[in-house]
C-alpha positions as CSV (number, residue, x, y, z in Angstrom):
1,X,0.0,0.0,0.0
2,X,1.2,3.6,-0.7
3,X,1.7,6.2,1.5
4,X,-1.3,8.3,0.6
5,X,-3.5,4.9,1.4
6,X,-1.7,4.8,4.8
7,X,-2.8,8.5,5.5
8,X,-6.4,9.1,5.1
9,X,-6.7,13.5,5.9
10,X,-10.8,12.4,6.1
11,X,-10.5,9.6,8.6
12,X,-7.9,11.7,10.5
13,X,-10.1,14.5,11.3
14,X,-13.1,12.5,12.3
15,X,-10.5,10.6,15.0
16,X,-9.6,14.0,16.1
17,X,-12.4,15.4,16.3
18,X,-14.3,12.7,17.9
19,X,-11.3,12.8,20.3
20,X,-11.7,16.2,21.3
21,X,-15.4,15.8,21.5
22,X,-14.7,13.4,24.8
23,X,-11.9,15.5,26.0
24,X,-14.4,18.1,26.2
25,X,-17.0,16.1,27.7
26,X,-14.5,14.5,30.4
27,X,-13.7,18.1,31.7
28,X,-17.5,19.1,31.6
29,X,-17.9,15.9,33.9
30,X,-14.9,17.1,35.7
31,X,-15.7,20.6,36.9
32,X,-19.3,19.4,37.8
33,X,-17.7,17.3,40.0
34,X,-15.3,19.6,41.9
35,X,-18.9,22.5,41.6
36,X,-20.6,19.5,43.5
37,X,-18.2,19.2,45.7
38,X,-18.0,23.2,46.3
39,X,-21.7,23.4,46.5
40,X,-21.8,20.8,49.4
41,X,-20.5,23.1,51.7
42,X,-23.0,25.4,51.1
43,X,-26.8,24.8,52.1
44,X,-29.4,24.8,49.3
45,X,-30.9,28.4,49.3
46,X,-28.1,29.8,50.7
47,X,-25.9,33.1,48.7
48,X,-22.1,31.9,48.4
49,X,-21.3,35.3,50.0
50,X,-23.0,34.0,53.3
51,X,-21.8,30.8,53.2
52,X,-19.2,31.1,55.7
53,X,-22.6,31.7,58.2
54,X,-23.3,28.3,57.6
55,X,-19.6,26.5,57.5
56,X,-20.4,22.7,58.5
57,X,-18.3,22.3,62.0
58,X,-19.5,18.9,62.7
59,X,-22.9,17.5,62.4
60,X,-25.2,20.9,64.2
61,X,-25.7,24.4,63.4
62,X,-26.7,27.2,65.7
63,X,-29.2,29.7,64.1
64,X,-27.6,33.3,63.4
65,X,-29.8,35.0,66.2
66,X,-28.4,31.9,68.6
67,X,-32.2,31.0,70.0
68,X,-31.6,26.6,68.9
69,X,-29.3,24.2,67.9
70,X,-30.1,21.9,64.9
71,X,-29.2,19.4,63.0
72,X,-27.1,20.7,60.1
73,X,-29.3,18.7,57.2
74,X,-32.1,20.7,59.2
75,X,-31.2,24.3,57.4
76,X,-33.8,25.3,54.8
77,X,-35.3,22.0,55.0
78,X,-39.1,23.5,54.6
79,X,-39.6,23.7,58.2
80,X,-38.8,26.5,60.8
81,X,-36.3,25.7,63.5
82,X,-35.1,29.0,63.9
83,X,-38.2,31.2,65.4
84,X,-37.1,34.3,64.9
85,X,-36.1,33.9,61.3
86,X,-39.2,32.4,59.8
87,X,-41.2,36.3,59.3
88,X,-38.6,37.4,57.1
89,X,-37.4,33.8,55.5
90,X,-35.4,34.0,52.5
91,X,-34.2,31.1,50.1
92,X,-31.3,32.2,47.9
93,X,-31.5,31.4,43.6
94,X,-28.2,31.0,42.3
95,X,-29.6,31.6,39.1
96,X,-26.3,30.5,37.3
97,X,-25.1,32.7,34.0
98,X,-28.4,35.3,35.2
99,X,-29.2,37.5,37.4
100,X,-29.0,35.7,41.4
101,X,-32.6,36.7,43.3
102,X,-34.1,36.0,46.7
103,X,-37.7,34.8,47.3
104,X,-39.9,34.8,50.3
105,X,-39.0,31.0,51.7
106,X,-43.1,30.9,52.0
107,X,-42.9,30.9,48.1
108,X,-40.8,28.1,48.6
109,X,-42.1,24.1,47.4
110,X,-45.2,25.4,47.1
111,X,-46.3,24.5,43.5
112,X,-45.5,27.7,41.5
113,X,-42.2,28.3,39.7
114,X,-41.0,31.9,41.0
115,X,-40.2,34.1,38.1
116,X,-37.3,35.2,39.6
117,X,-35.9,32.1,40.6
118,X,-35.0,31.3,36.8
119,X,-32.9,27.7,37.5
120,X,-36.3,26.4,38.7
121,X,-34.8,25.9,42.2
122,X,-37.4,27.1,44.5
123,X,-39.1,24.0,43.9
124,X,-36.6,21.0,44.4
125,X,-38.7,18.8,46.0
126,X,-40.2,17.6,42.8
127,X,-43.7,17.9,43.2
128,X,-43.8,20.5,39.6
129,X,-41.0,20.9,37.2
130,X,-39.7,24.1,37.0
131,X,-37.8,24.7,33.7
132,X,-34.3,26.6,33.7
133,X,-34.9,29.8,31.8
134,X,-31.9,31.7,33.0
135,X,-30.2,31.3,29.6
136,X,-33.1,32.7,27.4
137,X,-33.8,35.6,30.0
138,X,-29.9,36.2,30.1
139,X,-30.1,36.6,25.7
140,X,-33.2,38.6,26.4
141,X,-31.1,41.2,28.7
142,X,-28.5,41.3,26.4
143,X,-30.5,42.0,23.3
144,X,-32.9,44.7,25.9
145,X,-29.8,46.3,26.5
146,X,-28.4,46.5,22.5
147,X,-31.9,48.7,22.0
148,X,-31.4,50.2,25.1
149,X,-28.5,51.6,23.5
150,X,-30.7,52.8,20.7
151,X,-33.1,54.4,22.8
152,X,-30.7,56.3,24.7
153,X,-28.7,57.6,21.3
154,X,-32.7,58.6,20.3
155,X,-33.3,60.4,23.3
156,X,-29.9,62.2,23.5
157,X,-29.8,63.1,19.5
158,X,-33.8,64.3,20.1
159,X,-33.0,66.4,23.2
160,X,-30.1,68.0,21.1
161,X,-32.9,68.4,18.2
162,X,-35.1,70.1,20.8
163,X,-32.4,72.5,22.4
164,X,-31.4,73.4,18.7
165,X,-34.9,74.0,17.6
166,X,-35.1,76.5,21.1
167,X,-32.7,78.7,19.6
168,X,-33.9,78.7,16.3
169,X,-37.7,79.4,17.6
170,X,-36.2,82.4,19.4
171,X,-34.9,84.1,16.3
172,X,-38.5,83.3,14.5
173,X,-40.2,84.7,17.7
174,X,-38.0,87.8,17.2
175,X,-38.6,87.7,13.1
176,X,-42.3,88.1,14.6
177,X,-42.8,90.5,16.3
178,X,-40.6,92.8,14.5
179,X,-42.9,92.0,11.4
180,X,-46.0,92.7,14.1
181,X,-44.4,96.1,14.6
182,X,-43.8,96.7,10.5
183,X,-47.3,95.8,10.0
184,X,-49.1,97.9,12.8
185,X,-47.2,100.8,10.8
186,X,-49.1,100.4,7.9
187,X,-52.5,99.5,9.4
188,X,-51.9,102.9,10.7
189,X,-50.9,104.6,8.2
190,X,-53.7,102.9,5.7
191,X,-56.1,104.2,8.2
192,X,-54.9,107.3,7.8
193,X,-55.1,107.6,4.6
194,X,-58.6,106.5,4.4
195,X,-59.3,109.4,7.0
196,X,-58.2,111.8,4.5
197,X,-59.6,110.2,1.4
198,X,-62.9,109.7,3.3
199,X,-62.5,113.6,4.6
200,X,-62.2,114.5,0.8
201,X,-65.1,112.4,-0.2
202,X,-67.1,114.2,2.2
203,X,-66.1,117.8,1.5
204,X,-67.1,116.9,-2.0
205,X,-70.4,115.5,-1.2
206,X,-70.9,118.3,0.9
207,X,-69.6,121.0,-1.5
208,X,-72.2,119.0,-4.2
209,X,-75.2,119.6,-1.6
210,X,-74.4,123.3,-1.0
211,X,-74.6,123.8,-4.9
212,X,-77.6,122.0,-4.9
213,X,-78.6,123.9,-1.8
214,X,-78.0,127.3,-4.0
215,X,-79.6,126.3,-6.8
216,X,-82.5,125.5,-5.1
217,X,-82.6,129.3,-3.4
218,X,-82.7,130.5,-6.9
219,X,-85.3,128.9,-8.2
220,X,-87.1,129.2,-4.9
221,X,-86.7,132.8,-5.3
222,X,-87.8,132.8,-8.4
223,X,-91.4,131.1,-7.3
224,X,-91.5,133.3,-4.9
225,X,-91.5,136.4,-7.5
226,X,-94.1,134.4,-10.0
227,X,-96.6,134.0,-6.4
228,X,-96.3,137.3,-5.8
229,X,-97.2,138.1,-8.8
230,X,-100.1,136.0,-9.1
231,X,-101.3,137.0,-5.4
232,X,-101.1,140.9,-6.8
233,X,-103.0,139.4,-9.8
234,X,-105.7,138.0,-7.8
235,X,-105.7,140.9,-5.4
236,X,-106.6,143.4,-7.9
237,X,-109.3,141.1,-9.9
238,X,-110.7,140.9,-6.7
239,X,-110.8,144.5,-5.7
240,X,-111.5,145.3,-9.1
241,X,-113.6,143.4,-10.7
242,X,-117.3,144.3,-12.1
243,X,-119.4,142.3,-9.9
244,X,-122.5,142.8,-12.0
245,X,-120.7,141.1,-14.7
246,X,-121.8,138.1,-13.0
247,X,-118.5,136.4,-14.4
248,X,-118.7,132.5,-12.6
249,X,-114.7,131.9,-13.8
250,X,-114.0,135.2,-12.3
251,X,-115.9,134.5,-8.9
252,X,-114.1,131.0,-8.8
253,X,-110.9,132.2,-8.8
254,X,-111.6,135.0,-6.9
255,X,-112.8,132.1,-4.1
256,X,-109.8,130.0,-4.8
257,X,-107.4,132.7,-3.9
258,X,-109.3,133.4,-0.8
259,X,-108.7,129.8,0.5
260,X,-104.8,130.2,-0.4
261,X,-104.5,132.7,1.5
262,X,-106.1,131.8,4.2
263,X,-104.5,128.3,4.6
264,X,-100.7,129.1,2.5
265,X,-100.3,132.6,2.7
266,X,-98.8,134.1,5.7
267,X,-97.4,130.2,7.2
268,X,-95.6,130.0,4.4
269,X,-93.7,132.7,4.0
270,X,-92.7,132.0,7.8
271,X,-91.6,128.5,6.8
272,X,-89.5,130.0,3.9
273,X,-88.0,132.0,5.9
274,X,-87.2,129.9,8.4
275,X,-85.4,127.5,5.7
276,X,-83.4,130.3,4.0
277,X,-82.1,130.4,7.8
278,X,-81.4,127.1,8.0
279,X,-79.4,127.7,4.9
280,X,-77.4,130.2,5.6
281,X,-76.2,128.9,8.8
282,X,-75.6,125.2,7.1
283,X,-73.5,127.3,4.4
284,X,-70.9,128.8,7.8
285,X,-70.5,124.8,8.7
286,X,-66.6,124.9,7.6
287,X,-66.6,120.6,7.3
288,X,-68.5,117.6,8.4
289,X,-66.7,114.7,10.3
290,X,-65.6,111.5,8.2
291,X,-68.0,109.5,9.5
292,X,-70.8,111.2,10.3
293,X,-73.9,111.6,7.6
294,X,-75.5,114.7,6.7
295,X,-78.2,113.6,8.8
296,X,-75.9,113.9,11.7
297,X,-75.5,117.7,11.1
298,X,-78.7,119.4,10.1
299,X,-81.3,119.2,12.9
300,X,-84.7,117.2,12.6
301,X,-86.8,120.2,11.9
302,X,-84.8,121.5,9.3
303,X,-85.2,118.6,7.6
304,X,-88.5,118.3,8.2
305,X,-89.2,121.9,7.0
306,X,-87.2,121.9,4.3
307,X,-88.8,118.3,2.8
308,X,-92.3,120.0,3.5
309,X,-91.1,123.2,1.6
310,X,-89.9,121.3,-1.4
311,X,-93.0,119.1,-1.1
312,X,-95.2,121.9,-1.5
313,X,-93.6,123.6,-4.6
314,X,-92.7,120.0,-6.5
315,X,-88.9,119.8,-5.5
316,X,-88.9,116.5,-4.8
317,X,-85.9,115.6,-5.9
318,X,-84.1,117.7,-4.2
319,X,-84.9,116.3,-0.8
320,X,-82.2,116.6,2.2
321,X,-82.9,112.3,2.0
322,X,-81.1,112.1,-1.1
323,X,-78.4,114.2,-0.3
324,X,-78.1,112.4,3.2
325,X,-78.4,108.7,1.3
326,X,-75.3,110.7,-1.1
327,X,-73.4,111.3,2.7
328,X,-73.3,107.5,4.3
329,X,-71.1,104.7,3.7
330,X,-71.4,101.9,1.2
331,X,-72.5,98.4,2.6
332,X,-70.0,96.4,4.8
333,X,-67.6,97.0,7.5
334,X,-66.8,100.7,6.4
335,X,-63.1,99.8,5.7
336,X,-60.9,100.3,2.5
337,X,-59.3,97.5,0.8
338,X,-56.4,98.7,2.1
339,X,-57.1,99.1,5.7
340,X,-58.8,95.4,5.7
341,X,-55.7,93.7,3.9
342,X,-53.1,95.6,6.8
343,X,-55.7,94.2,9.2
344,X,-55.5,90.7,8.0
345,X,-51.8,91.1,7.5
346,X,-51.0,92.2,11.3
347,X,-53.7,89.6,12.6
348,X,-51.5,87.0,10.8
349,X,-48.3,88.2,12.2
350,X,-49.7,88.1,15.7
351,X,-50.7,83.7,15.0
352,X,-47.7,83.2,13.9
353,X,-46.2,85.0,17.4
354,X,-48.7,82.4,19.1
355,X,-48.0,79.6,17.1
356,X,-44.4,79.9,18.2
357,X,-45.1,80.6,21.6
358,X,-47.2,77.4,21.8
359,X,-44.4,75.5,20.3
360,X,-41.8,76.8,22.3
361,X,-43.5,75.9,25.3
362,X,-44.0,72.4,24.3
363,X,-40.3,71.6,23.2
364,X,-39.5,73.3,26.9
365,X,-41.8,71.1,28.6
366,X,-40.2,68.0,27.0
367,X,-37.0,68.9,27.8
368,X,-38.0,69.4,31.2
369,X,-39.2,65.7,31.2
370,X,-37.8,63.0,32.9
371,X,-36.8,60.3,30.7
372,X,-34.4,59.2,33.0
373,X,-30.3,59.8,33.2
374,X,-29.5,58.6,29.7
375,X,-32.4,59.7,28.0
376,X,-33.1,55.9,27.2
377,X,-37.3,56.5,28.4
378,X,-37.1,59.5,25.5
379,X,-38.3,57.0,23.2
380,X,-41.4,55.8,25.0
381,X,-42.9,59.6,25.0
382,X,-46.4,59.3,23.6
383,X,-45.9,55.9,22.5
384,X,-49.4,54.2,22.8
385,X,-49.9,50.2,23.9
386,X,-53.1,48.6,23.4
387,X,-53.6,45.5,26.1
388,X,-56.6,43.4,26.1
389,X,-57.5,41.7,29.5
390,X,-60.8,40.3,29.6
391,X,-64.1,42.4,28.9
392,X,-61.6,45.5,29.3
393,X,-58.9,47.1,26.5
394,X,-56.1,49.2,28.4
395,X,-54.5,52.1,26.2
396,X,-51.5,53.5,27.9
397,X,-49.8,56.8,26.9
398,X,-46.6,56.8,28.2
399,X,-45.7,60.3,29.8
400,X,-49.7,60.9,29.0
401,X,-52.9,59.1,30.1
402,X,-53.9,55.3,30.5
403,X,-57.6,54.8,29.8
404,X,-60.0,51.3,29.9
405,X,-62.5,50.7,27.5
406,X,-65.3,48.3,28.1
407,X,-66.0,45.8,25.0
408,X,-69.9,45.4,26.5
409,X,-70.4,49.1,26.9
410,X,-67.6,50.6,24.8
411,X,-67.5,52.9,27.5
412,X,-64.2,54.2,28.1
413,X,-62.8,55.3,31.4
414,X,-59.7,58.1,32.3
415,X,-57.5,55.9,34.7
416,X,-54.7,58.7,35.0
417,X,-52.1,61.2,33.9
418,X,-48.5,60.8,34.0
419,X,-47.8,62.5,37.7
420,X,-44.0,60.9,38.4
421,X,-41.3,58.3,38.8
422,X,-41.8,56.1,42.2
423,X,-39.5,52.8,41.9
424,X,-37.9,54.1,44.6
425,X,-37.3,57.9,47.0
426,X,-34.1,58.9,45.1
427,X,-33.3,59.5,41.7
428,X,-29.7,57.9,42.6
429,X,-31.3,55.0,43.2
430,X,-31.2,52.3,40.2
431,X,-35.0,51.3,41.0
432,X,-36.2,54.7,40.4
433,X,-36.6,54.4,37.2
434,X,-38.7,50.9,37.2
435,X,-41.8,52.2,37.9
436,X,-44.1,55.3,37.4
437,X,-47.6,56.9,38.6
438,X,-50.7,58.1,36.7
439,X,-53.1,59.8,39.4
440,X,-56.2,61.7,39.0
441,X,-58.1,59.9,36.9
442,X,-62.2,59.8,37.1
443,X,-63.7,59.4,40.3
444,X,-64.7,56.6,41.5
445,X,-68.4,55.9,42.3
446,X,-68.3,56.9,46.1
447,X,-64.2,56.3,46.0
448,X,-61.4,58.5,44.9
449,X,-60.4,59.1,41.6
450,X,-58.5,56.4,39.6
451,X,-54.8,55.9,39.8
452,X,-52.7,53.2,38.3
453,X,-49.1,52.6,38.7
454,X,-46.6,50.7,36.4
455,X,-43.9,48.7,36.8
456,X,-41.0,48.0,34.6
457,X,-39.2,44.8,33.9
458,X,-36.3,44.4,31.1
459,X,-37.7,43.1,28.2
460,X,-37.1,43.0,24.2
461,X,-40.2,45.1,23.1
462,X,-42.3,47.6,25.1
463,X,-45.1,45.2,26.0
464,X,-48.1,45.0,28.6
465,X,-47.8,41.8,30.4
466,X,-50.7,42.0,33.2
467,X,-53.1,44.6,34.5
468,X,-54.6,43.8,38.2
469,X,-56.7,45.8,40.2
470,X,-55.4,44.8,44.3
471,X,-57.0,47.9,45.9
472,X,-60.6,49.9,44.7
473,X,-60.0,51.9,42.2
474,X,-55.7,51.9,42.2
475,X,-54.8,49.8,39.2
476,X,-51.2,48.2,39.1
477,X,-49.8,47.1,35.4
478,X,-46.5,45.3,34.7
479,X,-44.6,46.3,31.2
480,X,-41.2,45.4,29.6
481,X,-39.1,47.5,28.0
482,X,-35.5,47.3,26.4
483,X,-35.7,51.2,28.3
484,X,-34.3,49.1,32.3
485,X,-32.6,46.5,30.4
486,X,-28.7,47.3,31.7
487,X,-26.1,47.1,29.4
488,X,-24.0,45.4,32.2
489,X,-25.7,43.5,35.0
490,X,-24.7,41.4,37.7
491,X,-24.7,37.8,36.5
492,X,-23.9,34.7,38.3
493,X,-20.9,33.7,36.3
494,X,-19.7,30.7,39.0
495,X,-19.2,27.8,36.8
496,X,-21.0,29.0,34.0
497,X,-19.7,25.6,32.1
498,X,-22.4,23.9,34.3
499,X,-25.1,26.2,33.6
500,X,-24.2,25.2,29.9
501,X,-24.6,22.1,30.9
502,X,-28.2,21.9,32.3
């Protein structure tokens, strides 16, 4: 046989391979055993760091407040030995390659698998199977924390955005009101203008009603000369007429003139003269006022003398009505073109000041937000998550309002406003930021209003999990959100070659 049929590369690799496939599994097996052997020294439930509390020195233990002496394979074996301790009983998760957590040793063996006991240990007496989840909720804080990192690049580039956009609203506010200024200029100065247009106007109108007025004298004076006339006329065929002429058209108009004069004669001359009066002080009036109508300036009873004169000599047209209808404003608001467009132009001007005082005061309200020290709760401003539990939908808001909406009713119900942070008293504290209030919501029937508080748990996507309702009226909801997932937490990382193991 050759030497390339002695050496096989193929069969090589699969020998090696399968070689270092058991040398693997050997030390596996190995550092499980020396971990087992570690672990006995330390009772189940009990935190590494305290183990020293609980060093085996022969086969009894005396409890940490020194009130008995028991049996060491006594310790956290589901009964209390040590009186004192049982209130405020803890049993320790190790929780390998996660986060380690304590749980109430009441919430020990007693048929529920404790969320935050992840390795399923809480339960070792076998009565329920508790599945090691440690591993997916360790990839699940890693991956919260990657879009953590998102959110809090998002909320530091917005906050930038918003601090920019303050300086630049400024110099429009300023643009603003300078062009408010510019255009109250020329409201004022289109107004007056049409003072002085409507002045001239008016002086016209007037100066055509004075002509009008004159003409009217003359020809009034000019009846006045043809009555007289007539009236001497009359008077003389009345003296002097033959009355044995018998003459009936004579005699009529001989009657006739007698009822003239009786009922025209002397009043009206007095009314004439009244109303060439009335004329000759109208004609001293230097100018009427812009807006005022001729109306405004002659008195009622010359008008009403002067209509009855021109009445009574067929001068109709010439009535003060027409030269007063000559004297007021056309139909509408009594302003120019130009005096409405300034007005329009300046009430524009003046929204535009409020619509950047409105939006000044909303970018300075958000930056006045809390969205925690990073900025990483930026992102969850106004974001809205529908939850269905039951007969009720919850719609929360973040930073706004939570409501419920009944599915029988459709009725929906104000649960609370954003009011503040409360995971914990300071802000230095990590929990502060794990939970948050909404308060005054609607009243209650005979209660107080309607609060609900939420609480935070690191998760991939910003999810409503459960929504309870432990006191009347006070709501509680549990959410994730990549927002408290920390880049770098606190993992067991004893033996985590055993964890991969499990």
């Amino acid at each position: 046989m050759g030497y390339k049929q002695l050496f096989n590369p193929i069969i090589f690799n699969m020998k090696f391979s399968s070689l270092l496939l058991t040398l693997l599994v050997f030390l596996s097996c190995f550092a499980i055993l020396i971990h087992a052997e570690q672990d006995n020294n330390v009772p189940r439930g009990v935190a590494k760091s305290e183990a020293l509390l609980y060093e085996k020195k022969g086969s009894e233990w005396t409890c940490l407040d020194g009130s008995a002496t028991i049996p060491y394979e006594s310790i956290n074996d589901d009964y209390c030995d040590c009186t004192s301790a049982c209130p405020n009983g803890r049993f320790y998760c190790t929780n390998v390659g996660y986060i380690p957590a304590y749980v109430s040793s009441k919430r020990v063996n007693d048929g529920v698998c404790e969320p935050e006991c992840c390795d399923g240990s809480d339960e070792y007496d076998g009565k329920i199977i508790c599945l090691n989840t440690c591993k997916e909720l360790a990839n699940i804080r890693v991956e919260g924390a990657r879009i953590r990192q998102e959110y809090i690049q998002y909320g530091i580039t917005t906050r930038q955005e918003q601090e920019a956009s303050l300086g630049r609203l400024k110099i429009l506010l300023d643009a603003a009101k300078i062009k408010v200024s510019e255009r109250e200029a020329v409201l004022k100065r289109a107004q007056e203008m049409e003072k002085i247009e409507s002045k001239a106007t008016v002086n016209g109108r007037l100066k055509e009603c004075r002509e009008n007025i004159r003409k009217l004298q003359e020809r009034n004076e000019v009846l006045h000369e043809r009555i007289d006339t007539l009236l001497s006329i009359l008077e003389e065929m009345k003296n002097d007429h033959n009355q044995n002429y018998n003459d009936v058209a004579v005699e009529t108009a001989i009657i006739k003139y007698n009822e003239f004069v009786e009922l025209y004669g002397i009043e009206t001359d007095q009314e004439v003269e009244i109303y060439e009066d009335e004329i000759e002080e109208e004609n001293k009036v230097p100018e009427i006022q812009t807006k005022l109508s001729l109306s405004e300036r002659v008195t009622e009873a010359f008008v009403d003398l002067y209509d009855d004169v021109l009445e009574a000599f067929g001068l109709s047209e010439y009535t003060i009505g027409k030269s007063e209808r000559q004297f007021s404003r056309p139909s509408g608001d009594g302003k120019s073109k130009e005096v409405t467009v300034a007005y329009d132009a300046l009430n524009e001007a003046k929204e535009e000041i409020i619509n950047i005082e409105n939006e000044t005061k909303g970018v300075n309200e958000k930056l006045a937000r809390d969205y925690g020290p990073q900025q990483e709760f930026a992102k969850l401003d106004e974001t809205c998550i529908n939850h269905v539990d039951g007969q009720y939908t919850y719609t929360v808001c973040l930073y706004g309002k939570i409501t419920q909406k009944s599915s029988q009713d459709y009725r929906s119900t104000h649960l609370g406003n954003f009011e503040k942070w409360i995971g914990s008293e300071s802000k230095d504290d990590p929990k502060y930021y794990t939970a948050q209030l909404y308060d005054h919501g609607a009243r209650c029937w005979n209660g107080p209003d309607r609060s609900i508080k939420i609480y935070f748990e690191c998760g991939i996507e910003n999810k409503i999990l459960a929504v309870s309702e432990p006191e009347n009226c006070e709501y509680v909801m549990n959410m994730t959100t990549p927002s408290v997932c920390s880049e770098k937490f606190e993992k067991n990382k004893n033996d985590e070659s055993i964890h991969d193991e499990l």
